[in-house]
N, C-alpha and C positions, 0 to 999 in steps of 0.2 A: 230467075237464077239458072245458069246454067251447071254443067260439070267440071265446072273449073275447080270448087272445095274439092270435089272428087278425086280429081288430079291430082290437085295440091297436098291432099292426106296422106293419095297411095303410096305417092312418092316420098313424102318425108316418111312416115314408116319402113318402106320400104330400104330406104337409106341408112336405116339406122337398126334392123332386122337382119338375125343371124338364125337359120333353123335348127331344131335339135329335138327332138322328140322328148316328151313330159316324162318317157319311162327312165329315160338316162340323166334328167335336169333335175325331175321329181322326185324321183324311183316311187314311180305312180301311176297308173294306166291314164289319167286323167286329171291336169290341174288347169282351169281356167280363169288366168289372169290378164286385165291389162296393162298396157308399160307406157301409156299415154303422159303421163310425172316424167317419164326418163326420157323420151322423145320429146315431150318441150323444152328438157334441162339438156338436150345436145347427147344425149346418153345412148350407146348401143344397149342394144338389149337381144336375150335369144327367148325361142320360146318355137313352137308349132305353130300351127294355122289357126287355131282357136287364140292363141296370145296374140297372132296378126290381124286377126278379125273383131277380136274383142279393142283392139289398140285403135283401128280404123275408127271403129263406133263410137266411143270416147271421144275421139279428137274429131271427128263428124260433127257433136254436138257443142262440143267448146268452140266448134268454129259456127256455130249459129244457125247449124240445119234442128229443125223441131224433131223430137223425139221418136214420133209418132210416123217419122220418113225415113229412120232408120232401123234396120233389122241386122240380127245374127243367125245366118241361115245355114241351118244342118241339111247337107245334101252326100251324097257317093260320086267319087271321082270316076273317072272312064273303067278304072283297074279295078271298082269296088271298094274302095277303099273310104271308112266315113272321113271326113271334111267340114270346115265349116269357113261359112266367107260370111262378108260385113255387104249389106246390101242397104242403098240411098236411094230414097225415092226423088228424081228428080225430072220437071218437066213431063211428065207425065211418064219416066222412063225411068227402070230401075234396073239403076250405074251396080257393079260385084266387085267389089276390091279384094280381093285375093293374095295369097303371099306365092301361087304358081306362075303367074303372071306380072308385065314391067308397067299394065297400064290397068285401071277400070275399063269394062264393058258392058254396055248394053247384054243383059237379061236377052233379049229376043232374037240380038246377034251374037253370042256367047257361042267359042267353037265348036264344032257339031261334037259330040258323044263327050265332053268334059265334063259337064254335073249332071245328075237324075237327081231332081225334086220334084214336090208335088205343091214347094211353098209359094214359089212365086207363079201366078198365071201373067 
């Protein structure tokens, strides 16, 4: 398999993702939900990075990647700022679908100073 689901995820989320921060949707420092239902049903949907990454995972696995090859990775942006992106272990390569970003990338080609994790080696 290659990164074609990867592609194919980033983009229909993507396409159908609007941003907005959890304190002005929520009014709550913090709500972590999927909209994976509303992106099959053709639905826009808003939400942060954590609703983008949790949306990827979901439809990651409805579309037939095993469970155990995909992750929700808490990492800090370039500015410090926390973050979370949806990571697919594919081909021995783990693909980041991101909601800062138009495409997935390769973990080891990932633009210089964009995430500091310690999750993925």
């Amino acid at each position: 398999m290659s990164n074609e689901i990867a592609n194919k995820v980033h983009a229909l989320v993507e396409s159908k993702f609007t941003y907005i921060h959890d304190d002005k949707q929520y009014m709550q420092a913090e709500h972590w939900a999927s909209h994976a239902e509303a992106v099959l049903a053709d639905e826009d949907f808003q939400d942060d990075c954590d609703g983008f990454a949790n949306t990827c995972a979901e439809l990651l696995i409805k579309e037939g990647i095993d469970k155990k090859d995909v992750s929700v990775i808490y990492c800090v942006t370039e500015t410090g700022e926390d973050h979370l992106v949806c990571g697919v272990a594919v081909d021995g390569k783990t693909y980041i679908l991101e909601n800062r970003f138009n495409n997935p990338y390769d973990w080891k080609d990932k633009p210089k100073n964009v995430l500091k994790t310690s999750e993925i080696t």
